[in-house]
C-alpha positions in Angstrom: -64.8 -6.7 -32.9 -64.0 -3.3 -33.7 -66.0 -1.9 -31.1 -63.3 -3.6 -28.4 -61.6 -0.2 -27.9 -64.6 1.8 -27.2 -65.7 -1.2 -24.9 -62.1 -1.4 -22.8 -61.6 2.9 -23.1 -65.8 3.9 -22.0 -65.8 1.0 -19.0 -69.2 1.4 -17.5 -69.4 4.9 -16.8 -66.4 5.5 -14.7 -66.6 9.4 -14.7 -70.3 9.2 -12.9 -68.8 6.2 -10.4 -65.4 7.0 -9.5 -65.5 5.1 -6.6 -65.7 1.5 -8.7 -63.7 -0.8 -10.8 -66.1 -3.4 -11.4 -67.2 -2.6 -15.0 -63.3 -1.7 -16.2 -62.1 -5.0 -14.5 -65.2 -6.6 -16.3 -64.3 -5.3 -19.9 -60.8 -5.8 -19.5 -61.9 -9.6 -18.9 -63.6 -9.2 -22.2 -60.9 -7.5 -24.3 -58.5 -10.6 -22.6 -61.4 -12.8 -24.5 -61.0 -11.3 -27.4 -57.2 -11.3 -27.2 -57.3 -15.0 -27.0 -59.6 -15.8 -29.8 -58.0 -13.1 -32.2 -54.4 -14.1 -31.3 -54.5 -17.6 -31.1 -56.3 -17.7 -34.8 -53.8 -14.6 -36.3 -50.7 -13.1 -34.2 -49.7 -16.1 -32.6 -49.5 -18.1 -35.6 -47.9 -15.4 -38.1 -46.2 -13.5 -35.4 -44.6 -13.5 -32.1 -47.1 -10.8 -30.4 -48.0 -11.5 -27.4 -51.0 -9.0 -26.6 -53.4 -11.6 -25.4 -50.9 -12.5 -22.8 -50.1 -9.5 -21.7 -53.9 -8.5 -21.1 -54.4 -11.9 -19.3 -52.0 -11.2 -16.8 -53.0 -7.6 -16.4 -56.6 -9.1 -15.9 -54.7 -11.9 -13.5 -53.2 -9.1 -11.6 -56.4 -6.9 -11.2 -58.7 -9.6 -10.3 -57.3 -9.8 -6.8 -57.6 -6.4 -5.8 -60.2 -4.8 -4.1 -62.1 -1.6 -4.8 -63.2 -1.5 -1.1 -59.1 -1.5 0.1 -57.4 1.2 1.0 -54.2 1.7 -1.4 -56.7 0.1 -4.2 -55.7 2.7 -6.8 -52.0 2.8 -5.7 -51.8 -1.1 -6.9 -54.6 -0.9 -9.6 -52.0 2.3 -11.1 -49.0 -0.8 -10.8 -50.6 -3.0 -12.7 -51.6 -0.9 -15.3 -48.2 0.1 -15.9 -46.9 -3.4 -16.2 -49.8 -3.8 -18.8 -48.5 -0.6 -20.5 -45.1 -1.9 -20.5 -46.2 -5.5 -22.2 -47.8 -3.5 -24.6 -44.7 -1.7 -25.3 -42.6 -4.4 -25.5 -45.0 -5.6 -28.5 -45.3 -2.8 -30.2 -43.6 -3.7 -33.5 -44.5 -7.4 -33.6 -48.2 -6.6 -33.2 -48.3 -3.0 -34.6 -51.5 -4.4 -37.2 -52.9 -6.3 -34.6 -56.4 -4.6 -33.7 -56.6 -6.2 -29.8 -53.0 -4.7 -29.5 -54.3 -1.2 -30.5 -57.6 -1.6 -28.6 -55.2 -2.4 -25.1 -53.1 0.5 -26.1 -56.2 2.8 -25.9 -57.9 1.4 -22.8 -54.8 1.3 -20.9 -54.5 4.9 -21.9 -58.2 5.8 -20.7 -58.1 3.7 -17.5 -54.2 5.5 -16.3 -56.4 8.8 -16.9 -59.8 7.8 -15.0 -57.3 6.5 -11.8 -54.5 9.7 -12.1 -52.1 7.2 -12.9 -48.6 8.8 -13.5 -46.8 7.0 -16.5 -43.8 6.7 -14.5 -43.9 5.0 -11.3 -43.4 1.7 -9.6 -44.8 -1.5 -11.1 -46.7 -4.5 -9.2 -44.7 -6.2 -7.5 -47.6 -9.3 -6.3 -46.8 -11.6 -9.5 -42.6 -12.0 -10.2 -43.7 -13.8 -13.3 -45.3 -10.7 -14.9 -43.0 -8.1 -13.7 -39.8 -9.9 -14.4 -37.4 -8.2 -17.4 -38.3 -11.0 -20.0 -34.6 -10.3 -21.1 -32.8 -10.9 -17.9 -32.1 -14.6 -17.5 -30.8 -13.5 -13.7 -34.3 -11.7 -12.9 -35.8 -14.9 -14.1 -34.3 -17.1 -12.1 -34.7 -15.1 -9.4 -38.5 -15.0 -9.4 -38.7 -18.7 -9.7 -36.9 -18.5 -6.7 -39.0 -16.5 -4.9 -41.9 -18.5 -6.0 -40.3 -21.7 -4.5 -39.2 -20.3 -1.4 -35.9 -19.5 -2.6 -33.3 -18.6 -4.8 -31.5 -20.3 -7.1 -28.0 -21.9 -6.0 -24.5 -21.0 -7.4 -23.7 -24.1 -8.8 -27.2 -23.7 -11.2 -24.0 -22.0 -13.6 -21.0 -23.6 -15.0 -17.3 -23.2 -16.7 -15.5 -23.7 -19.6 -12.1 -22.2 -20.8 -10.4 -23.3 -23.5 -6.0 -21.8 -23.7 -2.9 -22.8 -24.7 -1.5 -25.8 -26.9 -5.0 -26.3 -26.3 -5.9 -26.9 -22.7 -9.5 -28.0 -22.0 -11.6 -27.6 -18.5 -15.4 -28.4 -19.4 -18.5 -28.1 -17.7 -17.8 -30.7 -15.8 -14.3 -29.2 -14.5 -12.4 -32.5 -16.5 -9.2 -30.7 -17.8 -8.1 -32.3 -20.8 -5.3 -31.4 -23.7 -6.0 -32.4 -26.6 -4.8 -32.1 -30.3 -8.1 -31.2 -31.7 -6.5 -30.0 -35.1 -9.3 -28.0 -37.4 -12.9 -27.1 -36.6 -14.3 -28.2 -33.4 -17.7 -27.2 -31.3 -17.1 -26.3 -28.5 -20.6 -25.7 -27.4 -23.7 -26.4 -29.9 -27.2 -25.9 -27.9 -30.0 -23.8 -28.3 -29.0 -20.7 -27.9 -25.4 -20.7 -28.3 -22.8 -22.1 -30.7 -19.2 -21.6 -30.0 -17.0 -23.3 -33.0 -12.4 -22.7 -32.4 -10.6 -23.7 -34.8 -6.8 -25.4 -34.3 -3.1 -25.5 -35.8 0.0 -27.2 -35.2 1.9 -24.9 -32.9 5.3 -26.7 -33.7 6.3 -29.1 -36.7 7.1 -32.7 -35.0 4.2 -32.2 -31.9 0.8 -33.0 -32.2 0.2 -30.1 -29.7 -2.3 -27.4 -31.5 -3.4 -23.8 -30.6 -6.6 -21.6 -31.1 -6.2 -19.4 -34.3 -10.0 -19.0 -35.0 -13.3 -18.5 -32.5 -16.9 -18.2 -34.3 -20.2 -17.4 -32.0 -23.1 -17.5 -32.6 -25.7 -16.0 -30.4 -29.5 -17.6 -31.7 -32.1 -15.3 -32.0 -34.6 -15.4 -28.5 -37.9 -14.0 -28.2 -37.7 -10.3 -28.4 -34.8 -10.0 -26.7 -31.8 -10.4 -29.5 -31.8 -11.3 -33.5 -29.3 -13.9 -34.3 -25.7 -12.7 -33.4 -22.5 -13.6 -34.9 -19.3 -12.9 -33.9 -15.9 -14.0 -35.3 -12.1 -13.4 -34.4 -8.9 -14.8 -36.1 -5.6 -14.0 -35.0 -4.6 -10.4 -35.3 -8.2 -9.6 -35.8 -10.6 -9.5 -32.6 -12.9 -7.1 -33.5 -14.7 -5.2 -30.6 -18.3 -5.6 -33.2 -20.0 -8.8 -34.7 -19.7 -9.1 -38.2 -22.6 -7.2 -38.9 -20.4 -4.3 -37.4 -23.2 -3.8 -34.1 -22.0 -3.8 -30.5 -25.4 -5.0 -29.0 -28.2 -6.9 -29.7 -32.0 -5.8 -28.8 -34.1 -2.9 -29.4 -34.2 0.2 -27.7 -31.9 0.8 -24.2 -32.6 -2.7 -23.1 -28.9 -4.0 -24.8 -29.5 -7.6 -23.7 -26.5 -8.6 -25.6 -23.8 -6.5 -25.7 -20.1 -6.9 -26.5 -17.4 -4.7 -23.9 -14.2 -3.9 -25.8 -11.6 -4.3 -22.4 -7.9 -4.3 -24.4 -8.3 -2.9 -27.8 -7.3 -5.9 -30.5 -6.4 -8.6 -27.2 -9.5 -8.6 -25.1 -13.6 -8.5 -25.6 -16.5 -9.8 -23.3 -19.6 -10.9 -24.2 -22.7 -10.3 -22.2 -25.5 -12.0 -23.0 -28.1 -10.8 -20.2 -31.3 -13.0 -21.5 -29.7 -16.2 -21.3 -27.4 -15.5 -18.3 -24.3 -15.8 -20.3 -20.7 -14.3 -20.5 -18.4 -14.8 -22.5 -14.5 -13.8 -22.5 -12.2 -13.7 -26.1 -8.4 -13.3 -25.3 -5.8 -13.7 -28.3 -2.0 -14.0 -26.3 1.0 -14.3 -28.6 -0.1 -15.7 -32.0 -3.5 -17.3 -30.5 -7.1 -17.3 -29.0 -8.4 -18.2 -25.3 -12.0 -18.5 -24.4 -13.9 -18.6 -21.3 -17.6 -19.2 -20.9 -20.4 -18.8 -18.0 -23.3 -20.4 -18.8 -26.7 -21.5 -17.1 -26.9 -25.2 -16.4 -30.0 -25.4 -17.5 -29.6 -23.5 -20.8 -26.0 -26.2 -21.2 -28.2 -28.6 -21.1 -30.6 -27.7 -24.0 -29.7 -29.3 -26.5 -30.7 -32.1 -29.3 -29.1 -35.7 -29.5 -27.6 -34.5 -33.3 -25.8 -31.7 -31.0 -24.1 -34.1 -28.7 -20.2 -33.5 -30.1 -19.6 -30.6 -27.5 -16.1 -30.1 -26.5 -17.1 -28.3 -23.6 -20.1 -30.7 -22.2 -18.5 -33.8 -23.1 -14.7 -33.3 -23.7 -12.4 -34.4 -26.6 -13.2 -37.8 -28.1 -10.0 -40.6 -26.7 -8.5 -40.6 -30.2 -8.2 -36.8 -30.0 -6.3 -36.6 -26.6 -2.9 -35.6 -26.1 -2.5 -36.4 -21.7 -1.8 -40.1 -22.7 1.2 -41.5 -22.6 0.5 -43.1 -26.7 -0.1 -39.5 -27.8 2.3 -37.0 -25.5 5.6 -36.2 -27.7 7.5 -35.2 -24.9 10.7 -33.0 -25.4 14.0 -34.4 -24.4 15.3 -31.9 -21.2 18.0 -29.6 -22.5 17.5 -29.5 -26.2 16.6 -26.9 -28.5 12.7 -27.4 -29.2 12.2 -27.2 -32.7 10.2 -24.1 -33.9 7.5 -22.6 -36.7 9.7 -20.6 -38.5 8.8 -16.9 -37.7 5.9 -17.6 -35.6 8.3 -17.3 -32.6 12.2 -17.1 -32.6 14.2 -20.2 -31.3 14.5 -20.6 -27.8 15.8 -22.7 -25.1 13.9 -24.4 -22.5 14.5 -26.6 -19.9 12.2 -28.4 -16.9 14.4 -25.6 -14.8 13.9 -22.6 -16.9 10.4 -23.9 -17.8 9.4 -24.2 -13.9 11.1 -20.7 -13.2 9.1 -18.9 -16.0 5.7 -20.3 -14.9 6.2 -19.5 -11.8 6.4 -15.9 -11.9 3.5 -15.6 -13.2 1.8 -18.6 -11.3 2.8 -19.1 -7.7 -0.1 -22.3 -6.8 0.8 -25.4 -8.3 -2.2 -26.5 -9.8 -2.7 -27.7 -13.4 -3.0 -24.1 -15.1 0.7 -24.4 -14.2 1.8 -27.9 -15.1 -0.1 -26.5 -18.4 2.4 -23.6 -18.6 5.1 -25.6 -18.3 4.2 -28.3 -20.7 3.4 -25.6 -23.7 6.8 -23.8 -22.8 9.0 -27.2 -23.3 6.5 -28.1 -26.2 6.3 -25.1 -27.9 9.1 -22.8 -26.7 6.8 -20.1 -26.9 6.8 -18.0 -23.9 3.6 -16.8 -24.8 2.2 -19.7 -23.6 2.9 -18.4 -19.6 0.7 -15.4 -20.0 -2.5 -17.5 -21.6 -2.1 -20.4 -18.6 -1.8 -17.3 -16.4 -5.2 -15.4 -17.8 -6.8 -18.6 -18.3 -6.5 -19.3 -14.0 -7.9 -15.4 -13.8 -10.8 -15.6 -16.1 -11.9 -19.4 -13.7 -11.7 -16.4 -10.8 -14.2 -14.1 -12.5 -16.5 -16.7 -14.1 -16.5 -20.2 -12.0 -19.6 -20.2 -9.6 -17.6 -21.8 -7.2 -14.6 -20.8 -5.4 -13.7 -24.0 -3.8 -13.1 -25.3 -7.3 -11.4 -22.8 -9.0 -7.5 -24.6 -8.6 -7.7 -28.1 -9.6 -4.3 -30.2 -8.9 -3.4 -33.2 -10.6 -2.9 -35.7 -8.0 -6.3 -34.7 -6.3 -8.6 -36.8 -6.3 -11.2 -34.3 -5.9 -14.8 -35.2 -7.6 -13.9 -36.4 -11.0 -11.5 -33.3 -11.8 -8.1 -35.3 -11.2 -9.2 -38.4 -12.3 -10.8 -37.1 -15.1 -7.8 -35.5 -16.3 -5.0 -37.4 -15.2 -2.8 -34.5 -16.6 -0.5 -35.6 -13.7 0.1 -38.9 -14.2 -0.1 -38.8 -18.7 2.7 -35.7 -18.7 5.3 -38.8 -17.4 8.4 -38.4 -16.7 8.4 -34.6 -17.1 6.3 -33.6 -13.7 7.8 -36.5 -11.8 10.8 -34.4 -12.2 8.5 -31.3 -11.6 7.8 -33.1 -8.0 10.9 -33.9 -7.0 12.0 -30.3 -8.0 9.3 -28.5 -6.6 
């Protein structure tokens, strides 16, 4: 087995028969052989290399071209540098791998005996190979291609979480629930998002976001486990191991955008198609997510208690009339102390706040008006506010962005029924308004 290298790097005397493949293509079969039966009985079960795949493919690629074609070495010189790009990518997982180095030396020899230039274009006749392993968006895209088309909009979905706190889930239900302490609000395998809640005013069971902890899982060789944590007056622009991006090299497949130092961070996560948005308004934390359907839906029956995929449990919900401690119109609103100074609000002044920052009357600002006669905390208008513009930048799907709470459009209005639970306070709002 030693002898692979020489065996892949000699061919079958390519210098005397420039004009043939045959004997390369047939030892590269070979060293694909070998790759199988060395890496299926020692990389694959102590590490994740992946040599043997990346020769099969290159072997897969080459097998359908044709020495007698004009353009032959023009594609033969693309597939090669797909193969030397695999290998590459492998290069620390499999650096005592002896197939690995044997690739790494034929590859070398045969990019030589064709003139191949190291930099170039890259075949383009199998998406699956020349996909970015690390781009969930390229992946999707080549499945697409291979079915005839590309994926739809709708294959990504929402969640936000804001104010006193506010809930739209995957499924576009907007809920407000108490929620006190830590919840998930997304557990699968790739992603957990935990928030933890606090009273926002002694008498209400309304609570606010004070804590956010993610944790991006470790994937393939795109990321190590990433985890990132804010708590009020602390939204770091790093996770806690002080990095800014996950991956090696220039590849950054996660990587976290610092957009308002201390009050605003994104979250890219390009493997696993995901963004993420981290707001703190006032004294608390907003969060928005994008995330594949398919990658939502990846989780284990232990992991079912997700906020975000299947809302608050009944006990936990506030937009019922058993659970909704409505303020009486025209009386101070009792406060927390120095979290905020006393204020007075009233379904007038409430309405005219909300709407200068909200001119649509859709639930983001029913919700603004129900945290400022809850909590008097004007803060509260400029998370509803942010929380309607972060649905614009992230929901797949225009159409759906407002949600109103008399529609009865899909299950949004009835699952909500924000409309109907808030009481007498928005049949005011409806006469008013």
């Amino acid at each position: 087995m030693g002898r692979a290298a020489p065996s892949l790097a000699a061919g079958t005397e390519p210098r005397r028969r420039p004009g043939r493949c045959r004997p390369s293509l047939a030892a590269l079969g070979l060293l694909a052989t070998l790759g199988l039966l060395l890496g299926s009985g020692d990389c694959q079960l102590q590490t994740p290399c992946q040599i043997q795949k990346c020769t099969t493919d290159f072997v897969s690629l080459t097998s359908r071209l044709n020495s007698a074609l004009k353009g032959f070495d023009l594609e033969f010189c693309k597939a090669l540098r797909v193969y030397s790009a695999c290998t590459y990518r492998n290069s620390k997982v499999c650096r005592g791998n002896l197939v690995y180095h044997s690739a790494v030396l034929g590859i070398s020899d045969l990019m030589s005996q064709r003139n191949c230039s190291k930099d170039g274009p890259t075949s383009s006749t199998n998406p699956e190979v020349t996909h970015d392993p690390c781009n969930y968006s390229g992946q999707t895209e080549a499945r697409g291609h291979q079915g005839g088309e590309k994926s739809p909009p709708s294959s990504y979905l929402f969640c936000g979480l804001f104010g006193d706190p506010h809930l739209r889930t995957f499924k576009d239900h907007f809920q407000t629930c108490k929620v006190e302490g830590a919840w998930p609000l997304i557990d699968n395998n790739y992603l957990s998002v935990q928030v933890t809640n606090v009273p926002v005013a002694p008498g209400s069971s309304a609570t606010a976001t004070n804590k956010i902890t993610i944790i991006f899982k470790s994937y393939q060789d795109c990321t190590e486990q990433k985890v990132y944590q804010a708590v009020t007056n602390d939204l770091p622009a790093a996770f806690v191991d002080g990095t800014t991006s996950g991956g090696d090299g220039n590849t950054k497949s996660l990587r976290i955008v610092e957009k308002l130092s201390g009050k605003y961070v994104e979250m890219h996560a390009k493997y696993i198609g995901t963004t993420v948005y981290v707001r703190q308004l006032g004294h608390y934390l907003t969060l928005a997510i994008r995330m594949p359907r398919e990658l939502v839906m990846a989780y284990e029956e232990s992991q079912d208690l997700q906020l975000c995929v299947n809302g608050c449990p009944s006990a936990e919900r506030i937009d019922d009339s058993s659970h909704l401690p409505l303020p009486v119109m025209g009386q101070l609103l009792p406060q927390g102390g120095a979290a905020h100074p006393r204020s007075v609000y009233t379904l007038e002044t409430a309405v005219t706040k909300c709407h200068e920052k909200m001119l649509v009357k859709d639930i983001y600002f029913y919700s603004c008006v129900f945290d400022l006669l809850t909590t008097g905390d004007a803060n509260f208008t400029a998370a509803a506010h942010s929380a309607l513009q972060d649905v614009e930048a992230l929901h797949p799907r225009r159409e759906h962005w407002h949600i109103f709470p008399s529609s009865g459009h899909g299950g949004m209005g009835k699952g909500s029924k924000f409309f109907v639970h808030l009481g007498l306070v928005c049949l005011v709002l409806l006469v008013l308004l």
